[in-house]
N, CA, C and O atoms as a GROMACS GRO file, in nm:
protein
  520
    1UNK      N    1  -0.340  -1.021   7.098
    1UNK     CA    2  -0.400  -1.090   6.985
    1UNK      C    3  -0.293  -1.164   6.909
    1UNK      O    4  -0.175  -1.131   6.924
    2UNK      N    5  -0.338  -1.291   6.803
    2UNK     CA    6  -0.236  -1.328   6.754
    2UNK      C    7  -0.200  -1.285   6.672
    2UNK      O    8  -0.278  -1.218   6.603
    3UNK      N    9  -0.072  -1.299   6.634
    3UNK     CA   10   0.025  -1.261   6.487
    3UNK      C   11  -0.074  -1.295   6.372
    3UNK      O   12  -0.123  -1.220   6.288
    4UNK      N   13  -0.089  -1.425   6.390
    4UNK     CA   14  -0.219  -1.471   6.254
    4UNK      C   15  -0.306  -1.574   6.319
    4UNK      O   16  -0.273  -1.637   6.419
    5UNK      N   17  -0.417  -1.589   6.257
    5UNK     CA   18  -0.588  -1.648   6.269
    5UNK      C   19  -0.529  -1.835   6.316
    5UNK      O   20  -0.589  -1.904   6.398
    6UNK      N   21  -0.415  -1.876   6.248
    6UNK     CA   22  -0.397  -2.021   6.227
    6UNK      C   23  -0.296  -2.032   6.324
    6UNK      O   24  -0.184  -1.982   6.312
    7UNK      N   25  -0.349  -2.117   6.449
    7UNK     CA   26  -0.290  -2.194   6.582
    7UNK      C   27  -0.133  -2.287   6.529
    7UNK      O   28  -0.135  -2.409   6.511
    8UNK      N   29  -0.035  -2.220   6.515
    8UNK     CA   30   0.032  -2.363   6.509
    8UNK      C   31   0.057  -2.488   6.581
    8UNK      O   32   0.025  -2.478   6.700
    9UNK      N   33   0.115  -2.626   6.543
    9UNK     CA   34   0.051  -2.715   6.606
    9UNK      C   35   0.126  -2.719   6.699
    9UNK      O   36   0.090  -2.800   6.785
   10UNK      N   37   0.227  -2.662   6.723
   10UNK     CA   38   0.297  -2.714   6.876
   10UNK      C   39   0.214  -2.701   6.968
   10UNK      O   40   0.183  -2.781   7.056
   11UNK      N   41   0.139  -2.484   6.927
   11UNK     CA   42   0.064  -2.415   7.017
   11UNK      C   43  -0.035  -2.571   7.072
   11UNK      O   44  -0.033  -2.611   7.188
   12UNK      N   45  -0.101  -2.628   6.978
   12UNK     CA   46  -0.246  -2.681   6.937
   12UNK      C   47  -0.233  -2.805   7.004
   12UNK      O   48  -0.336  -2.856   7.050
   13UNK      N   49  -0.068  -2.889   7.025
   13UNK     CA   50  -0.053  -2.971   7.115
   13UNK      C   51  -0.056  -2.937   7.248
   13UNK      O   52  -0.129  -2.993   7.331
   14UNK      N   53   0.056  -2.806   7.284
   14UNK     CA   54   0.043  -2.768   7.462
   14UNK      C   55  -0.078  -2.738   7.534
   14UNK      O   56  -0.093  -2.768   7.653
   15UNK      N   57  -0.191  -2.661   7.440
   15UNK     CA   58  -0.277  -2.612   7.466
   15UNK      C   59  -0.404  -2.770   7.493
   15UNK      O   60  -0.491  -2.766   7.581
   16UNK      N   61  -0.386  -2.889   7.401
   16UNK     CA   62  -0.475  -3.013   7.423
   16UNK      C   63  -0.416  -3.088   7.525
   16UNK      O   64  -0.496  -3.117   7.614
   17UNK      N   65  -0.284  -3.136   7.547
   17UNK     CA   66  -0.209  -3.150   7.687
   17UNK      C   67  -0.269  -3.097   7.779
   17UNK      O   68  -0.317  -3.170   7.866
   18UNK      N   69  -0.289  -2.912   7.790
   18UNK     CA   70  -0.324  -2.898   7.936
   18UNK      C   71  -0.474  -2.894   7.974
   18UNK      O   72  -0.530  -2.858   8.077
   19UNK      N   73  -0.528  -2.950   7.838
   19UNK     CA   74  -0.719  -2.987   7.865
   19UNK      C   75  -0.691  -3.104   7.913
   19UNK      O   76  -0.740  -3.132   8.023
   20UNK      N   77  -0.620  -3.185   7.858
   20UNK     CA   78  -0.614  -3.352   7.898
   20UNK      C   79  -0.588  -3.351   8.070
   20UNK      O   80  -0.670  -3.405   8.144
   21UNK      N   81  -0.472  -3.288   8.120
   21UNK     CA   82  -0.474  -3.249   8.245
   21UNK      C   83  -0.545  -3.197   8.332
   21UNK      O   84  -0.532  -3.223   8.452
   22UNK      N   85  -0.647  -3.102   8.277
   22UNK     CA   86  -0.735  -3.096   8.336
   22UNK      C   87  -0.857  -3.167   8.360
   22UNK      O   88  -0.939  -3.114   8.435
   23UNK      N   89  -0.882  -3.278   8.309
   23UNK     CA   90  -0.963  -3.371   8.262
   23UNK      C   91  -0.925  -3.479   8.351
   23UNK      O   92  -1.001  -3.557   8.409
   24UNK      N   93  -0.799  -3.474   8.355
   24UNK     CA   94  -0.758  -3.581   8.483
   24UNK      C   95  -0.776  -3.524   8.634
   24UNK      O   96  -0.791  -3.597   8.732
   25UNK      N   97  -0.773  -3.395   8.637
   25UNK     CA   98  -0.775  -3.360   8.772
   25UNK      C   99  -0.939  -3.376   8.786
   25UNK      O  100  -0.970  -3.448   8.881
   26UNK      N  101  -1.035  -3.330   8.721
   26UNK     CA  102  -1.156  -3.355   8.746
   26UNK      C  103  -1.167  -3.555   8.754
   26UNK      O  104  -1.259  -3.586   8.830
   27UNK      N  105  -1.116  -3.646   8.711
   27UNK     CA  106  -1.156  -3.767   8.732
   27UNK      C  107  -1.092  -3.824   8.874
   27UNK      O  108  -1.139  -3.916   8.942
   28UNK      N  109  -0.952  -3.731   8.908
   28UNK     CA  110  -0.931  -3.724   9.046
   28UNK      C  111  -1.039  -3.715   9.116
   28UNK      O  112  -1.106  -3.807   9.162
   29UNK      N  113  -1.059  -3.586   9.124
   29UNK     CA  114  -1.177  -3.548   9.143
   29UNK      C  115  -1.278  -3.666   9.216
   29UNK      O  116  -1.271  -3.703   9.332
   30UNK      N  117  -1.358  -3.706   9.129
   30UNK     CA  118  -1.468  -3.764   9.096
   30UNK      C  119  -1.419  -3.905   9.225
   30UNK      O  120  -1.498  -3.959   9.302
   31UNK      N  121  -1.304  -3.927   9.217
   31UNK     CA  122  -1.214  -4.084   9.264
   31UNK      C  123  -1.239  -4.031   9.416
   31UNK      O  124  -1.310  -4.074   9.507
   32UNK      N  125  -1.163  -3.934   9.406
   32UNK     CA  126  -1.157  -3.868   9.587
   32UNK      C  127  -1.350  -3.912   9.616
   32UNK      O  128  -1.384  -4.023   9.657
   33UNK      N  129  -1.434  -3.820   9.590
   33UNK     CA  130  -1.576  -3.811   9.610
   33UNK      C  131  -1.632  -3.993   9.591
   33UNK      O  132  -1.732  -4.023   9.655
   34UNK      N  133  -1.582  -4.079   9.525
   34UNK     CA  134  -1.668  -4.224   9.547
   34UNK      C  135  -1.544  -4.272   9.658
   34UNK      O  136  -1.548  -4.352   9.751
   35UNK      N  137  -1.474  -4.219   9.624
   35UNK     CA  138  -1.360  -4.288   9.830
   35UNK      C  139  -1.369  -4.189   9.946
   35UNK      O  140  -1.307  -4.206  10.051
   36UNK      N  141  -1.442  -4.094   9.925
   36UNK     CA  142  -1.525  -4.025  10.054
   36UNK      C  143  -1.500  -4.074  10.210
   36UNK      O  144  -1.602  -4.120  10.261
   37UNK      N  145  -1.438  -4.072  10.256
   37UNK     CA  146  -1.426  -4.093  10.423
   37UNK      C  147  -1.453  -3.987  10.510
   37UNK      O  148  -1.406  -3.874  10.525
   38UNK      N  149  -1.561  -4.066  10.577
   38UNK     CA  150  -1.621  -3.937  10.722
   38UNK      C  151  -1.501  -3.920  10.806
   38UNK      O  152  -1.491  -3.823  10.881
   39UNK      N  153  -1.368  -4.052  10.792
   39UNK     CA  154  -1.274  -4.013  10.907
   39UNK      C  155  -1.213  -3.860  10.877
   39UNK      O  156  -1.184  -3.771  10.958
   40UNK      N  157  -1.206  -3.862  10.740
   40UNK     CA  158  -1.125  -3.717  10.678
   40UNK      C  159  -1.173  -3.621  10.612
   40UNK      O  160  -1.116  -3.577  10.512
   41UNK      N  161  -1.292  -3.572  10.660
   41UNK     CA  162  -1.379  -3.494  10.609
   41UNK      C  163  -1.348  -3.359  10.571
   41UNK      O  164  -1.402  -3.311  10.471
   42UNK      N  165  -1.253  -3.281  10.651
   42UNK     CA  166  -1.226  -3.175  10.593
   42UNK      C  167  -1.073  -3.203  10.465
   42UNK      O  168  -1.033  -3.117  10.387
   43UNK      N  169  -1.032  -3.303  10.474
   43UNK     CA  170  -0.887  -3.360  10.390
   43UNK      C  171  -0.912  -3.346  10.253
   43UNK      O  172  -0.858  -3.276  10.166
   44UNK      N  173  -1.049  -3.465  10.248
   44UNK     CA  174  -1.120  -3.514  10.105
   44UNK      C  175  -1.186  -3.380  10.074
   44UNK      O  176  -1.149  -3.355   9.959
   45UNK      N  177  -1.289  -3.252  10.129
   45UNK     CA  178  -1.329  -3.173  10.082
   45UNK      C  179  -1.195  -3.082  10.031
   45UNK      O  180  -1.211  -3.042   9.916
   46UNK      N  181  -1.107  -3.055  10.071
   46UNK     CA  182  -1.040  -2.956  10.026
   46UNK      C  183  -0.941  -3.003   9.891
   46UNK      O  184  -0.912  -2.937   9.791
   47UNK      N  185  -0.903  -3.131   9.926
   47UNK     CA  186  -0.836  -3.170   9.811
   47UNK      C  187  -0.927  -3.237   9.662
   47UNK      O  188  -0.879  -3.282   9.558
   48UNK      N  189  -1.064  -3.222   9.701
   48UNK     CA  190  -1.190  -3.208   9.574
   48UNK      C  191  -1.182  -3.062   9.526
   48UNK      O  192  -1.130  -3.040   9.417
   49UNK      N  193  -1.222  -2.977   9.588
   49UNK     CA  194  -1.211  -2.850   9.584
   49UNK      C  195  -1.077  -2.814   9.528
   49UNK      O  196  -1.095  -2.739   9.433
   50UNK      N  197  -0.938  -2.839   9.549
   50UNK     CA  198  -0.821  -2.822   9.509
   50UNK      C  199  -0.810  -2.893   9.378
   50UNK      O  200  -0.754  -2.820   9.296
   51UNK      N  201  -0.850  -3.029   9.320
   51UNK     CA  202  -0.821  -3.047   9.182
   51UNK      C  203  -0.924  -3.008   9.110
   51UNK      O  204  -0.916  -3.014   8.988
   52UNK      N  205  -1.064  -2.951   9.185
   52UNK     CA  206  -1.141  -2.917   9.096
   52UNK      C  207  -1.097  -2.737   9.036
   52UNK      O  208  -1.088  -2.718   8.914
   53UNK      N  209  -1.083  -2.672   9.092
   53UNK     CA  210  -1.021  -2.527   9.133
   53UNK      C  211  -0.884  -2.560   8.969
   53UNK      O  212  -0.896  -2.527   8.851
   54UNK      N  213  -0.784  -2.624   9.031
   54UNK     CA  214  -0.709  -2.666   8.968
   54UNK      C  215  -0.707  -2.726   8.788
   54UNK      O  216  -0.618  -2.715   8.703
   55UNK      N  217  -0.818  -2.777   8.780
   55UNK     CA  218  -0.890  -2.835   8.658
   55UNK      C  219  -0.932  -2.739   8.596
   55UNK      O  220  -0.889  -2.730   8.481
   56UNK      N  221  -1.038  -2.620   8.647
   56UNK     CA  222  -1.109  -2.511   8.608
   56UNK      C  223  -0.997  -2.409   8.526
   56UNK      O  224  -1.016  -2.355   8.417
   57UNK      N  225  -0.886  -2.400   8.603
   57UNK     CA  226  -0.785  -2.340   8.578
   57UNK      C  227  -0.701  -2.349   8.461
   57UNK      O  228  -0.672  -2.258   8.383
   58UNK      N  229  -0.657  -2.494   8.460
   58UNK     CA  230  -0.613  -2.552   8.362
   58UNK      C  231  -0.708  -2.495   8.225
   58UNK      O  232  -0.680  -2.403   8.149
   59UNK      N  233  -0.804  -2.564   8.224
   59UNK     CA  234  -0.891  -2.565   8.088
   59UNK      C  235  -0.929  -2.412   8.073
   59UNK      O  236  -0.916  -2.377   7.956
   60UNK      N  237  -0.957  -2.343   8.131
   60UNK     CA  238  -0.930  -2.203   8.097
   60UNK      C  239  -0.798  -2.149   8.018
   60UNK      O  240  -0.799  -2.082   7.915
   61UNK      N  241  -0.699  -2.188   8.085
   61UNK     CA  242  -0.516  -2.168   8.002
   61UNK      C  243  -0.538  -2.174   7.912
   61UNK      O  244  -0.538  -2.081   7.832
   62UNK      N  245  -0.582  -2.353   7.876
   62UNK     CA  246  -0.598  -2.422   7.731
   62UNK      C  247  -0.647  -2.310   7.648
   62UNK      O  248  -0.591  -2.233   7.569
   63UNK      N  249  -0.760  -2.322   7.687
   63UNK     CA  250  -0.900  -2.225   7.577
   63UNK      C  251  -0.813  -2.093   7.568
   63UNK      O  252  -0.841  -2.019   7.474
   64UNK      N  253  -0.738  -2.063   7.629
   64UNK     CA  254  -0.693  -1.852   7.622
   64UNK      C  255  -0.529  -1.924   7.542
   64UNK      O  256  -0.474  -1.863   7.450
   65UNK      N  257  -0.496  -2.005   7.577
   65UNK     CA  258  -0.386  -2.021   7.432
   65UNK      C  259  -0.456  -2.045   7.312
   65UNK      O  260  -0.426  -1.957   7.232
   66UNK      N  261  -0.533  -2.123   7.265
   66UNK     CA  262  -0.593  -2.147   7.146
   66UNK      C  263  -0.656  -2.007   7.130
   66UNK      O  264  -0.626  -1.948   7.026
   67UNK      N  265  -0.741  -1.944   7.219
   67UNK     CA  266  -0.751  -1.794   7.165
   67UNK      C  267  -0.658  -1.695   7.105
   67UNK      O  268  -0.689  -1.602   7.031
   68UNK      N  269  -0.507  -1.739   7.160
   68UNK     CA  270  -0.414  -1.657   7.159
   68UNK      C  271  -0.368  -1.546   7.287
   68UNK      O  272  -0.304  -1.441   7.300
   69UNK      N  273  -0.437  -1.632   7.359
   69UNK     CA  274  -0.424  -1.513   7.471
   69UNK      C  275  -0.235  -1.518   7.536
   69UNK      O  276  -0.190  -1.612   7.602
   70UNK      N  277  -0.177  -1.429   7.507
   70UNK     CA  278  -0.045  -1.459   7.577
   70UNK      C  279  -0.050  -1.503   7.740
   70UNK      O  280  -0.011  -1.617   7.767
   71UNK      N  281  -0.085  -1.437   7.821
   71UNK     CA  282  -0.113  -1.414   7.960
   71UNK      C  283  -0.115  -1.600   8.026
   71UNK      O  284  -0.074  -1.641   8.134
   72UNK      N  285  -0.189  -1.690   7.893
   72UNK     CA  286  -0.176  -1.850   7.943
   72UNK      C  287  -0.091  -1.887   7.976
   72UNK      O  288  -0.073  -1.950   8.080
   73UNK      N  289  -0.016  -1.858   7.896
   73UNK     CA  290   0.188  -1.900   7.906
   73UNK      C  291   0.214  -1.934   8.091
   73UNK      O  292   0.243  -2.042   8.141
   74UNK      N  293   0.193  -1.801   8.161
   74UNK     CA  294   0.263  -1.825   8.315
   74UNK      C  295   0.179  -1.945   8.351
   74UNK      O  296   0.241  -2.050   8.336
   75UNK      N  297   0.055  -1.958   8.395
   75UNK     CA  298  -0.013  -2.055   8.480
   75UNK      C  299   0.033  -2.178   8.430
   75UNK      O  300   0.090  -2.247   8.514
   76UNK      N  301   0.020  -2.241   8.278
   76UNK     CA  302   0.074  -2.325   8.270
   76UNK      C  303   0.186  -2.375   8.233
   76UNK      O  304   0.182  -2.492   8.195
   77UNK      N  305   0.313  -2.305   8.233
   77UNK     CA  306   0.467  -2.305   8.265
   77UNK      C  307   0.492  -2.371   8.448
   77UNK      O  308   0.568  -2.445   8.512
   78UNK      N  309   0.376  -2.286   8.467
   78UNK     CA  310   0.392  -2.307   8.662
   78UNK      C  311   0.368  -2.473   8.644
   78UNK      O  312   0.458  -2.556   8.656
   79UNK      N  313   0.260  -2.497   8.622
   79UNK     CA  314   0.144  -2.612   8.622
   79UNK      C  315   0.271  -2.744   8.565
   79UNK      O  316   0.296  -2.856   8.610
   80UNK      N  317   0.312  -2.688   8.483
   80UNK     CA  318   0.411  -2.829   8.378
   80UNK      C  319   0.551  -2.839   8.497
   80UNK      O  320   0.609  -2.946   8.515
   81UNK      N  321   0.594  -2.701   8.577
   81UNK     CA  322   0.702  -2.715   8.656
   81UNK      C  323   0.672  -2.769   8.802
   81UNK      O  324   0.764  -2.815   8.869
   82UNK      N  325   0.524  -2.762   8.857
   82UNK     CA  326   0.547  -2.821   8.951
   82UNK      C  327   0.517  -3.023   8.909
   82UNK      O  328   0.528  -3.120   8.984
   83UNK      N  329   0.477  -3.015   8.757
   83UNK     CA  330   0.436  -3.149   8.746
   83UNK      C  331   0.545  -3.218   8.714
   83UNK      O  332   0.540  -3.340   8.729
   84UNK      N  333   0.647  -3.165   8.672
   84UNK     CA  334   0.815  -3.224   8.678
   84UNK      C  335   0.897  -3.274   8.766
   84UNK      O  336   0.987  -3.357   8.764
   85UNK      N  337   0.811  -3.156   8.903
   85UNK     CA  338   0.872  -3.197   9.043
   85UNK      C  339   0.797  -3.298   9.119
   85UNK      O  340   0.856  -3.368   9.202
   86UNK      N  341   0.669  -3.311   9.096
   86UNK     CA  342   0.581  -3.439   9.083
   86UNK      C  343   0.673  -3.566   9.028
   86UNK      O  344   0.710  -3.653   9.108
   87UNK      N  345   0.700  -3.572   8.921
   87UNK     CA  346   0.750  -3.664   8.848
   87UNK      C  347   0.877  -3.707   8.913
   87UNK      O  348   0.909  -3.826   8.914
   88UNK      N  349   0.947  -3.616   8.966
   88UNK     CA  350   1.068  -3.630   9.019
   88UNK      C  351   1.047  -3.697   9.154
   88UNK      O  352   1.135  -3.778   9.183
   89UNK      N  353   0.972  -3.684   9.224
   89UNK     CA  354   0.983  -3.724   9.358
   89UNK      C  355   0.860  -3.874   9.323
   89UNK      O  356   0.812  -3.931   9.421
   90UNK      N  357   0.835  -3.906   9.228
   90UNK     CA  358   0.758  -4.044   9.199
   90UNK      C  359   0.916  -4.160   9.200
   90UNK      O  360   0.948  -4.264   9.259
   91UNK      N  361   0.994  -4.042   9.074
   91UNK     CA  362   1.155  -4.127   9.064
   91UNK      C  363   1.227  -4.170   9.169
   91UNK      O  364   1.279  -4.281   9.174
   92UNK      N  365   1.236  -4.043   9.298
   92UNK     CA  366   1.304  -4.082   9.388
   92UNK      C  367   1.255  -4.124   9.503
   92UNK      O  368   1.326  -4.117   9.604
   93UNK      N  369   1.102  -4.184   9.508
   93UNK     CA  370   1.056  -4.231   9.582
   93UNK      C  371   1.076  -4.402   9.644
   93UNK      O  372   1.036  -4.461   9.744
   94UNK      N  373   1.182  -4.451   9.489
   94UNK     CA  374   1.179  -4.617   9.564
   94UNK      C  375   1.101  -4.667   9.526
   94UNK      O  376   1.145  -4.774   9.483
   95UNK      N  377   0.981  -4.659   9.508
   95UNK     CA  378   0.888  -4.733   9.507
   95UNK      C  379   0.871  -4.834   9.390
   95UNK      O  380   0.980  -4.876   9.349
   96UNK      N  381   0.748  -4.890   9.317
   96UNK     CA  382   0.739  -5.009   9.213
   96UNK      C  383   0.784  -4.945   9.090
   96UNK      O  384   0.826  -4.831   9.070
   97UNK      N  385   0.761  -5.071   8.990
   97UNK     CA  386   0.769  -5.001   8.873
   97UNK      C  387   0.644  -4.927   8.821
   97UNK      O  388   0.633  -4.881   8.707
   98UNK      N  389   0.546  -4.920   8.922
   98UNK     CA  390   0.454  -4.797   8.838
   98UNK      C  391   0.450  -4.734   8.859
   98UNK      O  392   0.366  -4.659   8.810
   99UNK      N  393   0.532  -4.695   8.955
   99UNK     CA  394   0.518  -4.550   8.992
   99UNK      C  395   0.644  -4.450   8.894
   99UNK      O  396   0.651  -4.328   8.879
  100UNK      N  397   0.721  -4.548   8.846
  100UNK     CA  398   0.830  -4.532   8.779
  100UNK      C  399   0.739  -4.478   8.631
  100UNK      O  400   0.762  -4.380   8.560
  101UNK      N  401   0.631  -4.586   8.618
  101UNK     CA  402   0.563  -4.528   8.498
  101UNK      C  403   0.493  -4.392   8.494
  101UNK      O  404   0.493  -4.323   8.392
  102UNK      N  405   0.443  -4.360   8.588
  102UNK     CA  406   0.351  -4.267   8.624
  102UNK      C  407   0.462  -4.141   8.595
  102UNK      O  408   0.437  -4.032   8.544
  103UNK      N  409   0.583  -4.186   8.639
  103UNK     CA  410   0.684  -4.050   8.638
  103UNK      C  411   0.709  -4.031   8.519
  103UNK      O  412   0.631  -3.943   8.482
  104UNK      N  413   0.751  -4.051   8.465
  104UNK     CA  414   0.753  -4.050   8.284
  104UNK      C  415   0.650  -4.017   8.195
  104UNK      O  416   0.667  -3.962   8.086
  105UNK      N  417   0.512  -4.061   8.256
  105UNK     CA  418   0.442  -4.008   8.141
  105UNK      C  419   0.444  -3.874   8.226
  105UNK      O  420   0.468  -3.781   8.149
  106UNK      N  421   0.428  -3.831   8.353
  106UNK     CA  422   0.390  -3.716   8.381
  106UNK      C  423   0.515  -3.608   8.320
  106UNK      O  424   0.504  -3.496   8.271
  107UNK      N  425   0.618  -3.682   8.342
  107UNK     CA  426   0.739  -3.603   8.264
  107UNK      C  427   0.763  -3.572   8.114
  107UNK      O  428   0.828  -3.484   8.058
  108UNK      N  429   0.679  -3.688   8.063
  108UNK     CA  430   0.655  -3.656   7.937
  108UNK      C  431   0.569  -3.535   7.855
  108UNK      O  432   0.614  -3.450   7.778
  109UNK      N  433   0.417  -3.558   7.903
  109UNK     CA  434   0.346  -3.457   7.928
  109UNK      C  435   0.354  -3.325   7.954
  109UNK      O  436   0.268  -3.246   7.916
  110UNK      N  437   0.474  -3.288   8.030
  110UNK     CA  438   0.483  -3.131   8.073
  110UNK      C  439   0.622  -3.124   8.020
  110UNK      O  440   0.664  -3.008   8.013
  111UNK      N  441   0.722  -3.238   7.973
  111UNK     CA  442   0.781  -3.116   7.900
  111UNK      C  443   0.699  -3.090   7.750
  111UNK      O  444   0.717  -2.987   7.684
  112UNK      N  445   0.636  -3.165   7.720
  112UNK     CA  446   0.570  -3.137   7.551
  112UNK      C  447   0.496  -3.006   7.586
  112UNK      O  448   0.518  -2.899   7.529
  113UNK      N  449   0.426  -3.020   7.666
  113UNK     CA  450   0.333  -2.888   7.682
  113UNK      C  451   0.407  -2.759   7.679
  113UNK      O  452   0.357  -2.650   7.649
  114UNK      N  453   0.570  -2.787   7.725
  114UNK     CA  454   0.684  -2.676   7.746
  114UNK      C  455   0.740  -2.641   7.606
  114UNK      O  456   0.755  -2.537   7.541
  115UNK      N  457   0.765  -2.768   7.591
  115UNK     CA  458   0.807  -2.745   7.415
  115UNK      C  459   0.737  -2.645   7.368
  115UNK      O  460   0.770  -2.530   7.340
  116UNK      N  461   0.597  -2.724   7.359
  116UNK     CA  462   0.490  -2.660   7.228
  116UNK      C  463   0.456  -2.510   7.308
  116UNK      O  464   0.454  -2.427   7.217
  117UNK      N  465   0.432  -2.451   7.417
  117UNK     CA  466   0.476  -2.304   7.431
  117UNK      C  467   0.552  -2.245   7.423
  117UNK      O  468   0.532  -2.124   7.412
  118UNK      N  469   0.685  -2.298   7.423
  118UNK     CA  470   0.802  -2.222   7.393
  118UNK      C  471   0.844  -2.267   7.259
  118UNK      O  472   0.960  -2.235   7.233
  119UNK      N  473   0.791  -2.323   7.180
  119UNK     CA  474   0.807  -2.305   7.004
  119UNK      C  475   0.822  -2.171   6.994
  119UNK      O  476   0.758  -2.081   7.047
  120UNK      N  477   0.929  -2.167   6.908
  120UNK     CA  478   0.911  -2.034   6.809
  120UNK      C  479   0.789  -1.962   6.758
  120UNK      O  480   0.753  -1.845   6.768
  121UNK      N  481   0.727  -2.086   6.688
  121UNK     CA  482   0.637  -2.039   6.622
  121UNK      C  483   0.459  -2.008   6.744
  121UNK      O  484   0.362  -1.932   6.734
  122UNK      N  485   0.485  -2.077   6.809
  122UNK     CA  486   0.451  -2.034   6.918
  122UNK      C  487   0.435  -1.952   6.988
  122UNK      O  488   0.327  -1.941   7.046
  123UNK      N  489   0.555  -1.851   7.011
  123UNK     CA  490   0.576  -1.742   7.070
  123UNK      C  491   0.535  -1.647   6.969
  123UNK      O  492   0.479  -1.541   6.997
  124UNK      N  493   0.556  -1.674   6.883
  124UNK     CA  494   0.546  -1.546   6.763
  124UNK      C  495   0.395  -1.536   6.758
  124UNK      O  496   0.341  -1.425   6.760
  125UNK      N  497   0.313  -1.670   6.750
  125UNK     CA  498   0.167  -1.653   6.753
  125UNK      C  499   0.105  -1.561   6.862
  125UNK      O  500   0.020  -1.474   6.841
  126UNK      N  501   0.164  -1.596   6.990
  126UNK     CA  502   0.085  -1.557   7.119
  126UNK      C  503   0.159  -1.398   7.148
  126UNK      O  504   0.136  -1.339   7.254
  127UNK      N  505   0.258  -1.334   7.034
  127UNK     CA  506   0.328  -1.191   7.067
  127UNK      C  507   0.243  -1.090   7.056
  127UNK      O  508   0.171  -1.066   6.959
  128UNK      N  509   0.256  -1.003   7.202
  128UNK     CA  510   0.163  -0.890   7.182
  128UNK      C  511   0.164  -0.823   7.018
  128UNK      O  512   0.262  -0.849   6.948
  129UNK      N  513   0.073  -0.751   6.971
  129UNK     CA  514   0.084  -0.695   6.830
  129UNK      C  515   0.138  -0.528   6.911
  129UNK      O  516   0.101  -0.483   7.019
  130UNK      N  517   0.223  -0.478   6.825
  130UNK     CA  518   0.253  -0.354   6.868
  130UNK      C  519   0.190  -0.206   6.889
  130UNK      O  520   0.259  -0.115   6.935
   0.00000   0.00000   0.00000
């Protein structure tokens, strides 16, 4: 449970970050299913199933940090570290400058979400009570 009733805002940013993320994986989602190919039928089902799974996940975190639930912290620590390594291999991919963009905001995004869980005030909110 939390220390006290009032979310601080770092919490209140990491925790809307990883709804926003999940919000994108469902419009993934949605992108995969109207580009549907019979050539790759088991490809496109699993990787619908994978950002949807993934999305569900996410927005659950969200909602159990704003509850105060400590236990959110790991999944989305994981979630922001593999999206860094995402970001990283957009950088060292060569490729245009948007993909250059894409890396940055995604880098942006997960470290804030890192920040605002590892705030102080943060941690102190989401600390087991003794």
């Amino acid at each position: 449970m939390p220390a006290s009733s009032v979310i601080p805002a770092p919490l209140r940013v990491a925790a809307a970050f990883t709804a926003l993320q999940a919000v994108v994986l469902v419009v993934l989602s949605i992108v995969q299913i109207v580009n549907f190919s019979g050539d790759r039928v088991a490809m496109n089902l699993t990787t619908i199933a994978f950002f949807l799974l993934c999305a569900v996940g996410l927005a659950l975190c969200a909602r159990a940090l704003v509850l105060g639930h400590s236990w959110a912290r790991s999944p989305i620590v994981l979630a922001q570290l593999i999206q860094l390594g995402l970001a990283w291999s957009f950088v060292q991919g060569g490729a245009g400058s948007g993909d250059k963009a894409v890396a940055w905001v995604l880098a942006a995004l997960a470290l804030t979400v890192l920040v605002g869980i590892f705030h102080p005030r943060s941690l102190e909110h989401l600390a087991d009570e003794a």
